[in-house]
Residue, then its C-alpha position, 0 to 999 in steps of 0.5 A: x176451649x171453655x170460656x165463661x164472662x170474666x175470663x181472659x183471653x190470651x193470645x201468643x204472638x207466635x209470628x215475627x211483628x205480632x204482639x200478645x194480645x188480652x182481652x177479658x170475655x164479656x160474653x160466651x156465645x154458647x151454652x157449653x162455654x164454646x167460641x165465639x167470645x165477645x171479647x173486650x181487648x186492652x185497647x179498648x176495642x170489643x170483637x166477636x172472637x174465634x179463638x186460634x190454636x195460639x189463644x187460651x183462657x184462663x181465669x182472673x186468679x191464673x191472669x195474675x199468677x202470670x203477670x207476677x210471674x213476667x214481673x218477676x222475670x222482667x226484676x231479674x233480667x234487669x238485676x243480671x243486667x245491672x250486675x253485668x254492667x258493674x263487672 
């Protein structure tokens, strides 16, 4: 995993109760772009971050290719849903 300032890292809540997480990485520890990140999560709070298996990085133009992408898929579901309803 490669990082430089102003990434994002977004980590997948892979077990029951654990959210998805971003936070955008305000500094990268090392000269290659290895952990550790400090990074500032949505919330507000900073941490210096180790990434697991389940975070990866992506850069600002990919962080919104996603959000358009939930977006779009949040739009449809509600559309079935009211489509479903008028049945």
């Amino acid at each position: 995993m490669h990082a430089k300032p102003g990434d994002w890292l977004l980590v997948e809540g892979r077990e029951v109760g654990n959210r998805p997480r971003r936070g955008r990485i305000l500094e990268v520890r090392s000269a290659d772009g290895r952990p550790p990140y400090l990074v500032r999560w949505l919330e507000g709070r900073e941490a210096l971050v180790f990434p697991g298996p389940d975070a990866r990085v992506v850069d600002a133009a990919e962080l919104a290719r996603i959000e358009r992408a939930e977006t779009e898929h949040i739009a449809a579901v509600q559309r079935e849903i009211t489509a479903r309803a008028a049945r």
